[in-house]
N, C-alpha and C positions, 0 to 999 in steps of 0.2 A: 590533399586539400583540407584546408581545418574550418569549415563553415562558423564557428562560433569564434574566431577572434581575426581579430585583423594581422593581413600576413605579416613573417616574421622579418625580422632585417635582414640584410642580405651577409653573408658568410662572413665579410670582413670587417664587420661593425666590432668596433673598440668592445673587451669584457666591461660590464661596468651598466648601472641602471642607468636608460635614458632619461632623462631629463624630457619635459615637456615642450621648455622655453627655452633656444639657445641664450647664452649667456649676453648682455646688452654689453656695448662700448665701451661702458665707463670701467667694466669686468674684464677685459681681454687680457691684463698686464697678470690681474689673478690667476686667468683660465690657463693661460700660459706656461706660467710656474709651476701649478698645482699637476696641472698635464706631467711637465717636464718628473716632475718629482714621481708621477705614476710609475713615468717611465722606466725609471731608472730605479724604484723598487723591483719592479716585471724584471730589470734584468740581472738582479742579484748586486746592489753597489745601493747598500740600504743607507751608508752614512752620508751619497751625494742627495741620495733622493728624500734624506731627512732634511738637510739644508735647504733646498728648495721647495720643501712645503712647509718649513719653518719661514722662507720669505712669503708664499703664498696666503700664509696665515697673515702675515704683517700687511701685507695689503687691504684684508679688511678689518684690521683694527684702526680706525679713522672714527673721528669723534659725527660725520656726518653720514656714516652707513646707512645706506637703507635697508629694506627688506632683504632684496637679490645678496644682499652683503652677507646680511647674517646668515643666510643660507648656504651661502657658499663658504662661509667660516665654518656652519657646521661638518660641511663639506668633509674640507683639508683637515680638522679633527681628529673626523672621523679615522681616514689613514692616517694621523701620527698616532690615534690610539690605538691602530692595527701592528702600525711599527714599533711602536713599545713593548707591546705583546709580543712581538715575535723576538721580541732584542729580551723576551724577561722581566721586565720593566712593570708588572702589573699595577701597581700601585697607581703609574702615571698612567699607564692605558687607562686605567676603569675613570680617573680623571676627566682624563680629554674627553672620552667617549660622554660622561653627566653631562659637559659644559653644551658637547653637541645637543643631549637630548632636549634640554632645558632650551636652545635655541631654537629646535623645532617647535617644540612644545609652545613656545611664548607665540609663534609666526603662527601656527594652528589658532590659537585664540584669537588673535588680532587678525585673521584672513577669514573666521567665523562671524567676526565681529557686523553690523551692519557699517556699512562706508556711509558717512555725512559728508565726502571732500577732502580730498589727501591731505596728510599730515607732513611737514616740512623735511623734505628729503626724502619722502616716498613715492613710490610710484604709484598710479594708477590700480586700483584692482582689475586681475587680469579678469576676463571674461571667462564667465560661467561662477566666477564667487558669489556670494555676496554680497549684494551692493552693486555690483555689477553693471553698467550697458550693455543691451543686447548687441553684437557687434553685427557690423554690417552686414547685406548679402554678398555672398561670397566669400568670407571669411574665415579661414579652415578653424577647426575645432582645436582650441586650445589645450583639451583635455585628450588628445590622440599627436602621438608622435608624427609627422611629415617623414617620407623616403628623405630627404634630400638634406634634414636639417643637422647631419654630421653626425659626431656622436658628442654630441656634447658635454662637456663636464657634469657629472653627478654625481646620486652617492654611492659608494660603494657596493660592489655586490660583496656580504662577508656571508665567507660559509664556514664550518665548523673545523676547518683544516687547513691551517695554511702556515709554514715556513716563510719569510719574506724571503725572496728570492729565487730559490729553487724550486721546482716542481715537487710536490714532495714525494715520496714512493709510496705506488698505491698501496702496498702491501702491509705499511707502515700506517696506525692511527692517525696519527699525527698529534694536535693537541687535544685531542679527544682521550680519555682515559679508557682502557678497557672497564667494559661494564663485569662487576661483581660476579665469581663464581656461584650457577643456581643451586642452593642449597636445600638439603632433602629437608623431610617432615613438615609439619603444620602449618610452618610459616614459612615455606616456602614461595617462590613469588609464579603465577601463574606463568607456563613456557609459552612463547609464541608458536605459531605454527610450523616455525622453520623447526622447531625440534623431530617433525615426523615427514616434511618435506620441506626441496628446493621452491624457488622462486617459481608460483605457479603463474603460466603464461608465458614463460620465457623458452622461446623456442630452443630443441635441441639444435647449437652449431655446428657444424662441422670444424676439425680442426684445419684448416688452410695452411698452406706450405708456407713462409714468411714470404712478404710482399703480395699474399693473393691477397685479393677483394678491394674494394673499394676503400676511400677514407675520407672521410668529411673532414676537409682542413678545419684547423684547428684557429675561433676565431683569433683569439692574441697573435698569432706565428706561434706558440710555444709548441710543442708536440705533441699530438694528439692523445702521448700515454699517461699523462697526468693533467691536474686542473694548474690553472695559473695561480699565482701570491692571489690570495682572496683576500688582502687586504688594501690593492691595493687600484685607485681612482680611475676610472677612465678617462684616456685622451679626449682632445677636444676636436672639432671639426676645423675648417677654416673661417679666418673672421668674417663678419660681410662686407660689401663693399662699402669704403668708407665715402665712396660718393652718395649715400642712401643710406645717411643716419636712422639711428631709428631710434624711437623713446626708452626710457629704461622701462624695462618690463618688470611688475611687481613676480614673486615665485607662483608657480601655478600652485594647488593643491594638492593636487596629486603631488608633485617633484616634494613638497614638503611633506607629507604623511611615508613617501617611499625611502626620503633620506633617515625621518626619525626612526621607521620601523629596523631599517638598516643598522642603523647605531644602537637601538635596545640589542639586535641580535649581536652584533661586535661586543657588546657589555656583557652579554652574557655569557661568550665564550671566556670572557677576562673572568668573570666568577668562577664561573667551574675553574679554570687553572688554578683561581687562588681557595678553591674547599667552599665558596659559597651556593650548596646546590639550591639551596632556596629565592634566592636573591635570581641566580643563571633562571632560572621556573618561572620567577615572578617578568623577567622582559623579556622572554618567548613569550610567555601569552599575552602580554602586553604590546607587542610587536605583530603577534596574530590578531588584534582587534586594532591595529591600526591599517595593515594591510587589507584587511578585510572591509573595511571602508573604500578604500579604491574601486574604483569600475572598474577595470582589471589590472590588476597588480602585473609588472612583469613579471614573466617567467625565473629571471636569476633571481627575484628577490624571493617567490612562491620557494624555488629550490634553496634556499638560503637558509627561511623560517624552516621547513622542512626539515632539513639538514641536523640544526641546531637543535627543535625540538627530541627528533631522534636522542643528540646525543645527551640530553639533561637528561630523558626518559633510561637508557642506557645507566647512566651513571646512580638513579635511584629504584634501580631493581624491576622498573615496568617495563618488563622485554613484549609483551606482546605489541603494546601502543606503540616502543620504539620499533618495532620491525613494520609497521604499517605506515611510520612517518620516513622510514626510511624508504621501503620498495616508491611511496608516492614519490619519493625525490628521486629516486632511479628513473622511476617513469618516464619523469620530465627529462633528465638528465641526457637518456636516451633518445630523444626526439629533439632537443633543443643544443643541449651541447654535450655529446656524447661526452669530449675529455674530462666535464665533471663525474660520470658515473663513477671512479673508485671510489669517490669520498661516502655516497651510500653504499657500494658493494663492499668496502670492509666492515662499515657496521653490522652490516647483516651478515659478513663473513662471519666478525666473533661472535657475535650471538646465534649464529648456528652450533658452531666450536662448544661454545655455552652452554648446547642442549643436548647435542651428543648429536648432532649432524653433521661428519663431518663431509660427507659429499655433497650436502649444501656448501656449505663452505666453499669446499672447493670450484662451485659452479660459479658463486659469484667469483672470484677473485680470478677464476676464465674469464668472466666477462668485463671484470675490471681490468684486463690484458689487453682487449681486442674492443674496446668500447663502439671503436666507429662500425666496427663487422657486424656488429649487433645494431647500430643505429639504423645501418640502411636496409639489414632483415626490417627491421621495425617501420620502414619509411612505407611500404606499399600502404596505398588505399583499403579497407578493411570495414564490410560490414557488420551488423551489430543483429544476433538471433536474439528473435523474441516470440516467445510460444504465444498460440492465438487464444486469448482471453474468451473462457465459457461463460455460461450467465448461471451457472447451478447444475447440480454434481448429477440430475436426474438426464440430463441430456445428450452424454457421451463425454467422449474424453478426448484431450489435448494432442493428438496424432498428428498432426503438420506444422514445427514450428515455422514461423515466416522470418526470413530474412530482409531486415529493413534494410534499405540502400544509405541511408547516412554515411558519406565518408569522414570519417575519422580521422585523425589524427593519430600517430606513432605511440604520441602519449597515452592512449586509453585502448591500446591493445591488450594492456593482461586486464582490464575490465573487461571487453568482450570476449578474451579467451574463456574467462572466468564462470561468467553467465553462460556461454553456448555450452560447458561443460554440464553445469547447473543443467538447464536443460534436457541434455542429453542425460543424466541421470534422475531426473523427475519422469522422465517418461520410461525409463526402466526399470521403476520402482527405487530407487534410493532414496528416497525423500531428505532422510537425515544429512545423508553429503549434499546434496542440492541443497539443502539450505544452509549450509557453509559457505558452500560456493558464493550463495547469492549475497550472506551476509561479509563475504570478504571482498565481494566485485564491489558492494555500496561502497563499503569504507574504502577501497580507493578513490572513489570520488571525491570523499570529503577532504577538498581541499581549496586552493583560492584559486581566483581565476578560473577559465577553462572555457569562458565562453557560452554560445550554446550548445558545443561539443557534450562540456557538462552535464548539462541540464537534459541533453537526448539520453546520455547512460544511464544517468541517475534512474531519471524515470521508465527507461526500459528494463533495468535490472526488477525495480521496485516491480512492474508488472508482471515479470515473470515470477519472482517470488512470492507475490499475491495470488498466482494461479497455484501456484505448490501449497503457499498455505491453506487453499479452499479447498484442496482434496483431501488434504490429509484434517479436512474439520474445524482446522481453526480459522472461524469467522468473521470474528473479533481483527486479529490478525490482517487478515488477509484485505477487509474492508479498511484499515489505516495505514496498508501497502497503496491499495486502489486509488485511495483521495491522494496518499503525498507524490502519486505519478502524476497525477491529474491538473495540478498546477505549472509543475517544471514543462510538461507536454503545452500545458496552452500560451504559456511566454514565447517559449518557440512558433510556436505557431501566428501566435502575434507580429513576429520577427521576419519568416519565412514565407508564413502561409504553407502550402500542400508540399513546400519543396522534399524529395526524399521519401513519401509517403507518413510525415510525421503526422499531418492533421487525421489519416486515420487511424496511427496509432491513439491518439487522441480519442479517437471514436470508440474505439475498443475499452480504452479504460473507461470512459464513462460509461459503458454499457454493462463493466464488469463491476462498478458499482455500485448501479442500478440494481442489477442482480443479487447484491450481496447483501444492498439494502433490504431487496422483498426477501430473501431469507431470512433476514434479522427482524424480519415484523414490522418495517417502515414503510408502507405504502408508500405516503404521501412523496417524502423524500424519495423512495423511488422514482415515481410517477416525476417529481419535479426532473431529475437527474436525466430521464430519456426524454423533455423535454429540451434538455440543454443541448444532449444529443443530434435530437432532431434539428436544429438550431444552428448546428455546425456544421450538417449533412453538405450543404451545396460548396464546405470548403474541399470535399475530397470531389478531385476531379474523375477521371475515370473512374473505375473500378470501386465504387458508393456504394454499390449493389448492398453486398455480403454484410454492409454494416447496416444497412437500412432493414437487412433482416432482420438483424439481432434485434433493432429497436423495437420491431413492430413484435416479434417472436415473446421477448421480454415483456413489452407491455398486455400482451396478452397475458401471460400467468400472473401479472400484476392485477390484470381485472378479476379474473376467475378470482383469486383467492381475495376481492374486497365487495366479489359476488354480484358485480355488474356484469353480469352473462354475456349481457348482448354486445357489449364492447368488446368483450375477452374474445368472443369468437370472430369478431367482423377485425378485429387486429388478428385473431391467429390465419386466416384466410389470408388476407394484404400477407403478411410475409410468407403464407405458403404460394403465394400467387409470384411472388419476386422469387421466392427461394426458386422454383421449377424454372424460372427465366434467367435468370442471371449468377445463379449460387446453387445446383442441383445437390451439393454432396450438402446442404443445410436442408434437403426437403425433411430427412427421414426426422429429425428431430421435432420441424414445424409439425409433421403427424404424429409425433407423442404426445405434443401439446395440446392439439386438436383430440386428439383420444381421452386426454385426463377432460376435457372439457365437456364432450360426450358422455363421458359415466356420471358427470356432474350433474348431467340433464335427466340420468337415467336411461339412455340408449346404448343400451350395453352391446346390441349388434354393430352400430356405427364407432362406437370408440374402440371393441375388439377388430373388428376391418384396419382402422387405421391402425393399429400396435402392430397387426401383423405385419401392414407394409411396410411401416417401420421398422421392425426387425429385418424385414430383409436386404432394405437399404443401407442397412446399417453392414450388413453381412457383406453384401458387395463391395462398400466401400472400403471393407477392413477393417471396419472402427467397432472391436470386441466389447467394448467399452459401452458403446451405444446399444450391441445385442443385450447387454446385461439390464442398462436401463428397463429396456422395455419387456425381456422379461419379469424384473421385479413388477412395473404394471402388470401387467398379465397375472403373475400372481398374486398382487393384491383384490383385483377382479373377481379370479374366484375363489379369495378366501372370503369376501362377501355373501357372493351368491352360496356360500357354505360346501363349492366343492372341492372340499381339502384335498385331496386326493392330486388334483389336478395342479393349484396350489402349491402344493410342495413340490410338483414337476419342476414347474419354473424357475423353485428358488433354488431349486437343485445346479439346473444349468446356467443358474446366473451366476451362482458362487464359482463352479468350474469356468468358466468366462472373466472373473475376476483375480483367479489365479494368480497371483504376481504382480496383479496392478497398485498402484496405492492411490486409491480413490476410496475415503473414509466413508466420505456420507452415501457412497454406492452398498459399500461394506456391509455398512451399519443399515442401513435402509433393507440389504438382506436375510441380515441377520434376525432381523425385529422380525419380517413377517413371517419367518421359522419360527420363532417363538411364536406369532400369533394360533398358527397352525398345529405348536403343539402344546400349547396349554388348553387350544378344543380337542384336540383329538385324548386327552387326558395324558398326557404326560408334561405336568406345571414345573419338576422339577426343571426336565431338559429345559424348558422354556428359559426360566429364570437363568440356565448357564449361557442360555443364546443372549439374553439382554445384557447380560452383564457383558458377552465381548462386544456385544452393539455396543455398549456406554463407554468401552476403554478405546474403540475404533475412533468415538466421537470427540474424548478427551469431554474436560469442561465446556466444550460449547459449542452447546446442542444448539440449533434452533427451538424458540418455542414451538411448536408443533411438536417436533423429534420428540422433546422433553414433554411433553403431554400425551404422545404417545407409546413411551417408554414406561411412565408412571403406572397408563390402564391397562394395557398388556401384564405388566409385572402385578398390578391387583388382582388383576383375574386369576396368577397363576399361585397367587398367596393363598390367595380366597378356597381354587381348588384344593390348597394343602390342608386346609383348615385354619390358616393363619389371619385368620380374619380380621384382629386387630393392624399387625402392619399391613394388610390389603386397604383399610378404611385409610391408613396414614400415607397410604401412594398414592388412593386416588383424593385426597385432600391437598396433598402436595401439587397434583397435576389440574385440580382446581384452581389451586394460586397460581400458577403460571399462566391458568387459559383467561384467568379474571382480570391479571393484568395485559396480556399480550393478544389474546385469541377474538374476545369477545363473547359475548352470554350467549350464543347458539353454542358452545363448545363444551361452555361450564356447564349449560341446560341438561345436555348429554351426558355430563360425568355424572351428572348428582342423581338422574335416573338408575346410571352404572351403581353406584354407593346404595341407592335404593334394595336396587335389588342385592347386592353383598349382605346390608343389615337382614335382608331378609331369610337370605342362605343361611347366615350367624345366625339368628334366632334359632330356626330348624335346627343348628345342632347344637341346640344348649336343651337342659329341664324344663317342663312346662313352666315351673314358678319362676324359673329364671328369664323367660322372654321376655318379660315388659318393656324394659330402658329398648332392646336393640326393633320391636315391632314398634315402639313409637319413635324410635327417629326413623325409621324406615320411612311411615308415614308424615314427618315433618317433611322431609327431604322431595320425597312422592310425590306426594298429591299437589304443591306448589310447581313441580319441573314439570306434572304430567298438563295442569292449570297453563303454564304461560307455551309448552310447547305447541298446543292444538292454537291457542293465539296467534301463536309464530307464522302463520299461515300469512297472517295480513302483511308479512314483509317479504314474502315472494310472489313473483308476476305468475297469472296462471298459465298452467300449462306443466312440463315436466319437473323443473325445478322445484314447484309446490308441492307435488307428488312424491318427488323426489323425496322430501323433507318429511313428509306423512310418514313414509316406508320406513327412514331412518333414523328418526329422532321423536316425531309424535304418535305414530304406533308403541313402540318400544317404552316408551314415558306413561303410558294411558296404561299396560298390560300391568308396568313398574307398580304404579299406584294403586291399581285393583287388586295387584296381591297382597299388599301391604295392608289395605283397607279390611281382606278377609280375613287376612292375618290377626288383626288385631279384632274382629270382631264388630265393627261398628257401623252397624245396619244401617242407621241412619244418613253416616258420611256418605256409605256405600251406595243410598237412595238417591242421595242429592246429585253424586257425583254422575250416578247413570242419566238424572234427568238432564244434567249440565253438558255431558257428552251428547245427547241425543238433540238440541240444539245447535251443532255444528254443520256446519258444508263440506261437502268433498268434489269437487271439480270430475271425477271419476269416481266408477264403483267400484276399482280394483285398482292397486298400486302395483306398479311393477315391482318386479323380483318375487320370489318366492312366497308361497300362498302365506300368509301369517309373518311377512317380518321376515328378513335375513336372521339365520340363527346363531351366525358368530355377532359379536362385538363390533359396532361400527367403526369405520377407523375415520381419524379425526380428517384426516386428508381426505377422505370422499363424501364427507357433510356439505350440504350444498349450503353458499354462505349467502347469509340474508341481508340486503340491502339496508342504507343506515339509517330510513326511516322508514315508518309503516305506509302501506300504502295505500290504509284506508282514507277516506279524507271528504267533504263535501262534495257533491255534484260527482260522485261514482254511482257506481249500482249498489243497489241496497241491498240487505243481506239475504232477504226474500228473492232478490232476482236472482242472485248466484246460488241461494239454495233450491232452485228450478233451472241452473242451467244456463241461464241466459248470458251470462258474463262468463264465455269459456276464455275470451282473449284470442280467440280464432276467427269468430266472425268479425267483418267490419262493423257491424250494429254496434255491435258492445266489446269494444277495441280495449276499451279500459281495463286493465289487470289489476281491479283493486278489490277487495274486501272491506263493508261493515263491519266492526265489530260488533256479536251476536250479542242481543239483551240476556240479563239476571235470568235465572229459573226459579219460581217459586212454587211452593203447594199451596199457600194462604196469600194471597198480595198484601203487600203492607208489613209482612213477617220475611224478616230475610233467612234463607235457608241455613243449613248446617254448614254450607260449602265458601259462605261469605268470606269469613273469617281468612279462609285459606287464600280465596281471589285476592282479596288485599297483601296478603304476604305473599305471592306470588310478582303481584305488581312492584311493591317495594324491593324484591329479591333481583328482581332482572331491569326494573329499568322500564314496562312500556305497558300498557293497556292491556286486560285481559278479555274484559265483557264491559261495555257499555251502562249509564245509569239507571236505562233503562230496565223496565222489567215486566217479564210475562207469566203466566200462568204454565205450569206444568204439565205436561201432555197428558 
């Protein structure tokens, strides 16, 4: 069953394109002839059946022809300019064939044209043109063939190969020229695929005894081992009854774009015979842009352009493209009328021949033997695997593809064979052949017609290839796989609705773009993209669950990291709540997420609980992949808490867990925090060899984070070498990326980082040499350590403030004071204690470690500050929260906001030595430091 087009004709329908509109009454004596003359080319008696389309032509040369006239003059052209070609005659072929196209071409114009009221001798425009009335209800579609309406005169189906008369032998080109032997050295023309293999997807046959197997009669009567004369018209059905005249009917649209495309491809075979390969080039594609206008082209005419394209491509040395227009026209061949398959199996015989294949070769010109043996392997119903779309590479990996129920069509079997391969070797690390696969399954699609057959491959390929792209790093990639599934998927669905499970694969891709977007630093677009999601939810019927997780799962890390906590966690709950109910093998994940959210908060007991249960779920499930994720957490945890030791356990057994897999940004997320672990533990160099395979794991494109975290890591490990100039240039590089992508909580952090580098630098130069590196120390300092104790006013209290104390305004305040002693200046040094001594702290003790974690924050466990401050009128004043009273715990004082603290001075009226810095602090980041207020110094 072919859900994306409407069924085909039945077995014994005339070769030859249908026509839309049988032919009207005043046309019969035409239809007749023209038929007659088909016929009697089809049976090799080419000089009766030139007579009779020489009178068929005479019938519409009449000085009062209409439309239907000239169309059907381009008709009968068309096959006398088949029959000239085949008689040698190019000259007069290439003739007849212009006069036809010129006659479309003129009816195209005037059928585009707006209708003001027929013109004398014309008919009516048919419905659905231009101009048009809507026709009545009831009224079949104009623009879709009727079972019943015969086979009406049309235009020819030409393909690239035809003798008038005989069948020709498959084994024999025909009037196709063998394509050019491939010539060694530089200019060389690149080999198709067939040079290292057969027709992939093509089942192995067995050879059958003769007379076994089945055989799909062959539509003409001809026999089913070769194609019929392709050039020649199809018979007509029976007249209608003449008791039930009927009006002349103007050409449909279609019938006129199908005949013109027909007759560019007829001219262009006449080129090639006669050496014009530019000319043959220029009405294939000419021919493809007309066909491709049709709402669906038939079948003969798709394998037609196909055919032809193949062989101009052939004839000027581009073997890869011709081997890809040919297998599409096998496709079809195979599913719609087996007896044309040799016409593509010898193209891609010699172009196998060509590469040094020759058991390619030999396989097609087997299946150009037994064409129908092969058609009806190819008939069974056949679903389409597609791996289940992740939202980011920290979450586990791809271990159950799913088999979508789509039935298929015959035609788009080595598409599916293709992808499930694909598939199957993505998930056992081949990456590089899966993306072959996947980039040779798209390009059989691309072709006309196909319905929404089409448009399900298309987009199921692109999906799976999007998931291969996203492991192996490239994001970029993988996110403009996501979006071009994301459309073909919702046409159909538009079409279908849930039939087959399409609307959720629908679901999946937008959740896998969602995802790619918040790796790529998109919130917004995120956040819009799993609303669209949410949006579609009530079209998957049953089984909604599993997708309703992803969205809530996904918008969860989407909140965390734009640092609205309390959204992040009350979404990552909702899908841990669904996951346990309806999608148990998604819990262990929804508790990774929930654990990065907990260390967010600073509850390192409650986020290590969840990693643990995470790992084990993970372990039950089989999903190796998932153990590695959340050992990498587990070690980043305690390369914080500074205990390396434990640390390098985990990334130990993540990398043994990774073994084999190709999941990059797992890889590389490994690899980096080995290097964090061993640039503290003093070995910088190992470190710098660990980042450098992080950055070749990741290829060009990191996310921003990765890449700001790859930058400070490699500083630190410069820095320990004494490289202190490229260490200031890595973390200025990872500046620029957090300035444009991160936001000023990230930069805040690096420039504390640089702080204290220029300060190590100073330490190892001459006394007289430290000046330049102790005063940028303190240019950089004292403004990061000024807006980070600020920073406080953009987190709610409670942990998250805390959080931000421990890891970024501790850390920035110690930055500043050594740089300050460093350089000597008492005074700064006065001001800056009295200015700190002016601050609140929600608590008297930060969690973690007495003094500050002692390694290097990592960028990914800064807790992230909401987008505006949250001081503001009518909160608690700074007095109240510096007693306490606004912890955000009690219902009294619910409000989580912060005053910003007044100026400190020693003299009022004399601004201190620290002024100068507040204001360049304010300027630097973007937001308030200290109010205009101002008090007296303790």
């Amino acid at each position: 069953m072919n859900e994306g087009a409407d069924a085909r004709p039945a077995d014994d329908e005339p070769l030859g394109l249908r026509p839309d509109r049988p032919a009207s009454p005043r046309w019969h004596r035409w239809r007749d002839l023209h038929n007659e003359g088909t016929e009697l080319l089809q049976a090799g008696r080419p000089d009766a059946g030139g007579e009779r389309l020489a009178a068929a032509l005479a019938e519409t040369l009449v000085p009062d022809v209409d439309a239907e006239g000239r169309l059907h003059r381009a008709a009968t052209l068309t096959n006398l300019a088949g029959l000239a070609e085949g008689l040698g005659q190019l000259d007069a072929s290439e003739r007849r064939y212009t006069e036809a196209i010129a006659l479309c071409e003129t009816l195209t114009t005037e059928l585009a044209r707006p209708a003001t009221g027929p013109a004398a001798g014309d008919a009516p425009a048919p419905a659905g043109a231009p101009g048009s009335q809507p026709p009545p209800a009831g009224t079949p579609d104009p623009a879709r063939p009727t079972p019943d309406d015969g086979g009406t005169a049309g235009p020819p189906a030409t393909t690239p190969q035809a003798t008038i008369g005989d069948a020709p032998d498959p084994a024999r080109p025909g009037h196709w020229p063998a394509p050019a032997p491939a010539a060694d050295g530089p200019d060389a023309p690149v080999r198709p695929a067939l040079a290292q293999a057969p027709h992939a997807g093509i089942p192995d046959l067995a050879r059958p005894e003769a007379g076994e197997g089945p055989a799909r009669p062959a539509a003409n009567g001809l026999d089913a081992a070769g194609p019929p004369a392709t050039t020649a018209q199809a018979t007509a059905g029976d007249a209608p009854d003449p008791a039930k005249p009927e009006p002349a009917p103007a050409p449909a649209v279609s019938d006129v774009g199908q005949s013109l495309a027909n007759a560019r491809v007829g001219r262009a075979q006449t080129r090639m015979l006669a050496g014009d390969t530019a000319g043959a080039e220029a009405d294939v594609a000419a021919a493809f842009a007309v066909a491709g206008g049709l709402a669906e082209p038939p079948d003969l005419l798709v394998f037609s352009l196909h055919c032809a394209r193949s062989g101009v491509l052939m004839m000027t040395g581009r073997l890869p493209e011709a081997e890809q227009d040919a297998l599409r026209a096998l496709d079809l061949a195979l599913d719609v009328r087996p007896e044309l398959a040799p016409i593509p199996c010898e193209h891609l015989a010699q172009m196998a021949e060509v590469c040094g294949n020759p058991e390619g070769a030999a396989e097609f010109r087997r299946i150009a033997e037994r064409p129908a043996e092969f058609s009806t392997m190819w008939s069974n119903e056949i679903g389409f695997e597609v791996a289940d779309p992740l939202p980011g590479p920290e979450f586990g990996s791809t271990t159950r593809p799913r088999a979508m129920t789509w039935p298929l069509a015959a035609r788009w079997r080595r598409v599916a064979a293709l992808s499930a391969e694909g598939v199957r070797l993505s998930l056992a690390g081949g990456g590089e052949e899966a993306a072959a696969l996947f980039e040779a399954a798209e390009s059989a699609t691309e072709t006309l017609g196909g319905g929404l057959d089409v448009l399900v491959c298309r987009a199921s390929v692109r999906l799976n290839h999007a998931e291969l792209a996203r492991t192996r790093g490239a994001l970029g990639e993988a996110l403009r796989l996501a979006e071009a599934a994301i459309g073909p998927l919702a046409e159909v669905v538009a079409a279908v609705g849930d039939r087959h499970g399409v609307a959720a694969q629908l679901l999946d891709a937008r959740n896998l773009r969602a995802a790619l977007l918040r790796e790529c630093g998109r919130h917004d677009d995120a956040l819009a993209e799993l609303d669209r999601a949410e949006r579609d939810l009530p079209l998957v019927g049953e089984g909604r669950q599993p997708a309703a997780v992803w969205i809530w799962l996904v918008r969860a890390t989407v909140f965390d990291q734009l640092g609205r906590l309390g959204e992040g966690e009350a979404a990552g709950e909702r899908a841990l709540a669904l996951a346990q109910e309806h999608a148990p093998w998604l819990a262990p994940r929804v508790h990774l997420i929930l654990a990065d959210h907990a260390s967010t908060l600073g509850d390192e007991a409650t986020s290590r609980e969840r990693m643990a249960l995470a790992g084990e779920l993970f372990a039950v499930l089989g999903d190796p992949v998932g153990e590695a994720a959340t050992r990498i957490s587990l070690g980043r945890s305690d390369y914080l808490a500074s205990r390396q030791d434990a640390a390098a356990a985990h990334y130990a057994v993540a990398d043994q867990l990774l073994a084999g897999v190709e999941n990059a940004g797992l890889r590389a997320a490994c690899r980096h925090g080995q290097a964090a672990v061993a640039a503290f533990d003093g070995r910088p160099a190992e470190a710098l060899t660990l980042l450098d395979e992080a950055s070749r794991l990741l290829g060009p494109e990191h996310t921003p984070v990765q890449r700001v975290a790859f930058h400070q890591i490699r500083a630190g490990a410069l820095g320990a070498l004494d490289r202190f100039a490229e260490a200031v240039e890595e973390l200025t590089r990872a500046r620029e990326v957090a300035e444009a992508s991160c936001g000023w909580h990230v930069t805040l952090t690096l420039d504390w980082c640089q702080a204290d580098l220029y300060g190590r630098w100073a330490g190892a130069l001459a006394e007289a040499e430290r000046g330049p590196a102790l005063t940028r120390a303190i240019e950089v300092a004292v403004p990061a350590a000024l807006a980070a104790e600020a920073a406080r006013q953009f987190f709610p209290a409670g942990g998250a403030r805390e959080r931000w104390v421990a890891l970024a305004a501790a850390p920035s305040v110690r930055a500043a004071m050594a740089a300050v002693r460093n350089a000597r200046d008492d005074r700064l040094a006065a001001a800056l204690i009295d200015h700190l001594a002016a601050t609140a702290s929600l608590r008297t003790s930060a969690p973690g470690p007495a003094g500050g974690p002692a390694a290097p924050p990592d960028v990914l466990d800064l807790p992230t500050p909401g987008p505006a401050p949250l001081a503001g009128d009518g909160g608690p004043s700074y007095v109240a929260t510096a007693l306490g009273l606004a912890t955000g715990e009690d219902p009294a004082f619910a409000a989580p906001r912060l005053a910003l603290p007044p100026r400190v001075r020693v003299t009022p009226g004399v601004p201190s030595p620290l002024e100068p810095w507040i204001e360049r602090a304010e300027r630097r980041y973007g937001f308030g430091v200290r109010s205009a207020e101002a008090v007296r110094a303790w």
